[in-house]
C-alpha positions, 0 to 999 in steps of 0.5 A: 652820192656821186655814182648815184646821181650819175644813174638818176640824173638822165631820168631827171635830164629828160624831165627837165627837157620835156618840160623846156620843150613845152615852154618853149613850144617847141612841142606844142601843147596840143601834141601832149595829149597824143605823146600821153596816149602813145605812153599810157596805151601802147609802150607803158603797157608793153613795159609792165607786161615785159616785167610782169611776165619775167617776174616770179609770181611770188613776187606779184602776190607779196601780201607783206609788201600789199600790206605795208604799203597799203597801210602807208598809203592810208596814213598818208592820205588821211594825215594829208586831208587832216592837215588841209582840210579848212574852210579855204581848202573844201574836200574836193581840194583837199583829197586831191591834194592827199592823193598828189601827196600819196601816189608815186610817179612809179609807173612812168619814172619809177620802174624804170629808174630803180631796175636801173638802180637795183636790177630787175628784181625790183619790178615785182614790188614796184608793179604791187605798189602800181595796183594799189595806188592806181585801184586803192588810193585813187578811188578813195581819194576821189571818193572823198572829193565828193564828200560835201559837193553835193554832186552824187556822193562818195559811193557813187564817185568810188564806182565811177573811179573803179570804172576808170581804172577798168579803162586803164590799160596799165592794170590789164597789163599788170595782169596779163604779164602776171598770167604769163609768168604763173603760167608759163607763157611764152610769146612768140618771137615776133610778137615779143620783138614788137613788144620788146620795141614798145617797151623800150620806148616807154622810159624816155618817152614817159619821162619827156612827157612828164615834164610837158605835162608838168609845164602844161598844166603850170602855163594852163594855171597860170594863164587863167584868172585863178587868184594866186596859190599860197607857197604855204598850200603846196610845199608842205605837202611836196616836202610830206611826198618826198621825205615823209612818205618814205620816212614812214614806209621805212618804219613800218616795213621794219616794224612789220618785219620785227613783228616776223611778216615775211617781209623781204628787206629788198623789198622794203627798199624797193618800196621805201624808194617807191615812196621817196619818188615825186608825185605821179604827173597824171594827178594834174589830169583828175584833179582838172576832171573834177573841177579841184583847184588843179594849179596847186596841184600842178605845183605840188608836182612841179616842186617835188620834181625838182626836189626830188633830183636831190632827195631821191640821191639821198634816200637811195644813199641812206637804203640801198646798200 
């Protein structure tokens, strides 16, 4: 437990110091957004590319790790809505809440941490699981938000979604560094230096700006005049992100490999891992756009975070051997 905490806790070291940062300005939380930017267009893309592109093809088309983590996701957001849906909590909040609850921090911590943790090879079905929840998972959740609000309706509020993820650079690079690796590309030398540069700011980068996001979006909640959000509303689901979500891709990849899918066992750990990791920090950011209750999910980021420091050991502990 101990080596493993020794290789995750400088990922949660520059969490914890992004989000201090915020809170005591000195980062000032108009420079957020343009740390975002610099992540999300720039340096992230140049990290999934780098990967894709030096990732066997097969292992970017793995129909058995789509599969399983697909149908993990499905559950989680359905049984996530089923166990919040009330009449406090309308559907807008509850698909948020669902989609907090399904959709890993994979691409600015995740990636980075488990090649960190277990080699390179685990990219290809990390990258697999960034497709699905950033095209699957988010367009169905914010299509569900929709339901009752009056305001368009699921269909449209899907295609909307779909037009934001084709504005989302993190799919085109996916994509591009899956061309590359299927068609041999090389780059030229130049170019993969600048690339190369990008790319290896992505990681601390990323995981300083998730904890000023994470301190943001807590001041921006509780500077308002929102009544309290009751513990009841968002620990349960931070403990469903961290514990259940990784307990259930675990016994359906091995129930689909009992079954005879060709479904590697280093790739059920990948993806089990993928799970185990705390809620994706962008989250804060669409439930904000479509007016959901976005202090309650800015605590469900902010509890699964810092619980997930210990929890992430754990699952690595009991999986990756």
């Amino acid at each position: 437990m101990l080596q493993i905490l020794l290789v995750t806790f400088p990922f949660f070291a520059l969490v914890l110091a992004g989000y201090v940062a915020a809170r005591r300005g000195y980062l000032p939380l108009a420079a957020i957004p343009g740390l975002n930017g610099f992540v999300l267009y720039f340096a992230l893309p140049c990290m999934l590319y780098r990967f894709g592109s030096s990732t066997p093809i097969s292992a970017l088309l793995d129909g058995a790790v789509f599969g399983v983590y697909l149908l993990c996701a499905l559950i989680m957001v359905a049984f996530a809505v089923a166990m919040t849906l009330s009449q406090r909590i309308d559907w807008n909040n509850a698909a948020f809440g669902a989609l907090v609850t399904a959709f890993p921090n994979t691409g600015f911590m995740g990636i980075p941490l488990l090649v960190a943790l277990l080699g390179a090879g685990a990219a290809g079905p990390a990258i697999v699981t960034i497709v699905i929840d950033l095209v699957i998972t988010s367009s169905l959740c914010i299509a569900l938000s929709r339901l009752g609000s009056g305001q368009g309706g699921a269909s449209q509020a899907a295609k909307n979604a779909l037009k934001g993820v084709a504005s989302n650079p993190m799919p085109w690079a996916i994509l591009s560094g899956a061309l590359a690796s299927w068609l041999q590309i090389k780059l030229p030398a130049p170019v993969l230096q600048t690339l190369g540069l990008l790319a290896d700011a992505a990681s601390p980068v990323a995981l300083f700006t998730i904890g000023a996001v994470l301190a943001r979006s807590q001041m921006l909640a509780s500077s308002g005049h929102a009544p309290p959000v009751p513990v009841m509303d968002y620990v349960p689901l931070a403990l469903c992100k961290l514990i259940l979500h990784p307990l259930l891709v675990l016994l359906v990849g091995g129930a689909a490999i009992s079954l005879g899918l060709p479904l590697d066992r280093f790739a059920l750990t990948v993806i089990v891992l993928v799970a185990a990791l705390p809620s994706a920090s962008n989250v804060s950011l669409l439930a904000e756009k479509f007016e959901a209750n976005n202090g309650r999910i800015a605590r469900i980021i902010l509890v699964s975070t810092v619980l997930a420091f210990f929890s992430f050991a754990g699952v690595v502990k009991l999986v990756a051997r």
